[in-house]
C-alpha positions as a Python dict, from the first residue, in 0.01 Angstrom:
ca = {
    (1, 'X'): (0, 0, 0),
    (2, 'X'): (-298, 96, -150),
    (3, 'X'): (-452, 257, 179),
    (4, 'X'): (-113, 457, 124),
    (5, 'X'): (-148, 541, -218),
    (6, 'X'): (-547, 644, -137),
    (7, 'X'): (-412, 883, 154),
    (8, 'X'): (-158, 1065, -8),
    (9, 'X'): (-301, 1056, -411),
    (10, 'X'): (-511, 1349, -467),
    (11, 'X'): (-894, 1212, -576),
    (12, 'X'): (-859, 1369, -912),
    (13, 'X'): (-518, 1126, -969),
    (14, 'X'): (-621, 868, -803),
    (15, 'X'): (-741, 605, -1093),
    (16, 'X'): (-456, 683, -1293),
    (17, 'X'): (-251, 591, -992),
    (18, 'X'): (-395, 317, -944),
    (19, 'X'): (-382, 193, -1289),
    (20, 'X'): (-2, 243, -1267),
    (21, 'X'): (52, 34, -970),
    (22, 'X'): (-171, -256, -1147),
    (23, 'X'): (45, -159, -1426),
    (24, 'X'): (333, -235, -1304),
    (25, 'X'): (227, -503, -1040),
    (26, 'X'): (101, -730, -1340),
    (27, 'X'): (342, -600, -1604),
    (28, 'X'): (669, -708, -1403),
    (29, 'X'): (543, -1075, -1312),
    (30, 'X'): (690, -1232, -1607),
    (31, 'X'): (1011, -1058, -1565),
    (32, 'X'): (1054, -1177, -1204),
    (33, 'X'): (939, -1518, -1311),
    (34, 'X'): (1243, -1528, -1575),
    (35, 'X'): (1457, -1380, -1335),
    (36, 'X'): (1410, -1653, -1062),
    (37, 'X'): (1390, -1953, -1342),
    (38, 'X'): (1717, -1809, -1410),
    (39, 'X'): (1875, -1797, -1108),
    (40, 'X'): (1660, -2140, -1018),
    (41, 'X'): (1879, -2300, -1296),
    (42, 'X'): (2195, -2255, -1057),
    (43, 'X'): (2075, -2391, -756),
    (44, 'X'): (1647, -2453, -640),
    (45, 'X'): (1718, -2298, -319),
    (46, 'X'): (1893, -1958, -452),
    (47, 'X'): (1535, -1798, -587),
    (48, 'X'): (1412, -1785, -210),
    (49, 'X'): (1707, -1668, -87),
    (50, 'X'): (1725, -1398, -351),
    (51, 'X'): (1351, -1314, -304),
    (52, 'X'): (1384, -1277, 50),
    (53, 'X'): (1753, -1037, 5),
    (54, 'X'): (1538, -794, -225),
    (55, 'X'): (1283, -781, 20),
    (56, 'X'): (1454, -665, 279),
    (57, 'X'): (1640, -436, 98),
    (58, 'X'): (1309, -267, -82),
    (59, 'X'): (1166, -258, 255),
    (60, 'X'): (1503, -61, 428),
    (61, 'X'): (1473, 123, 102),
    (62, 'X'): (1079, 269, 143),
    (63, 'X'): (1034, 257, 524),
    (64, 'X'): (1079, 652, 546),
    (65, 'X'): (832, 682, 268),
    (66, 'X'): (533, 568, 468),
    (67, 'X'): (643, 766, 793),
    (68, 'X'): (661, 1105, 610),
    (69, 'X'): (294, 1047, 464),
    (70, 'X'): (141, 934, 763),
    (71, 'X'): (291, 1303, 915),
    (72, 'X'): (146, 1441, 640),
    (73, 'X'): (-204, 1327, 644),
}
């Protein structure tokens, strides 16, 4: 992603970019932690299988993005 975000950021944006997607990389851990203790307290097995849902569906989600920047570039 960050080969992605060096591509397509203009050099003048790029460390704020940057220090938006560390931003929000490190700033969201606890939240999925208390998300998946949470769902861990209904059953150990459901924070996998609701890790591996939202994966898919952020991938189906984004998978044009990276196509239409690559065209770009």
């Amino acid at each position: 992603m960050v080969s992605a975000i060096q591509v397509v950021v203009p050099g003048t944006m790029l460390g704020r970019m940057m220090s938006c997607a560390r931003f929000l990389g490190y700033g969201l851990t606890p939240v999925g932690s208390l998300l998946g203790g949470l769902i861990g307290r209904i059953d150990l097995r459901f924070p996998a299988v609701f890790a591996g849902v939202l994966v898919l569906v952020a991938l189906a989600t984004v998978l044009p993005a990276p196509r239409n920047s690559s065209r770009r570039a």
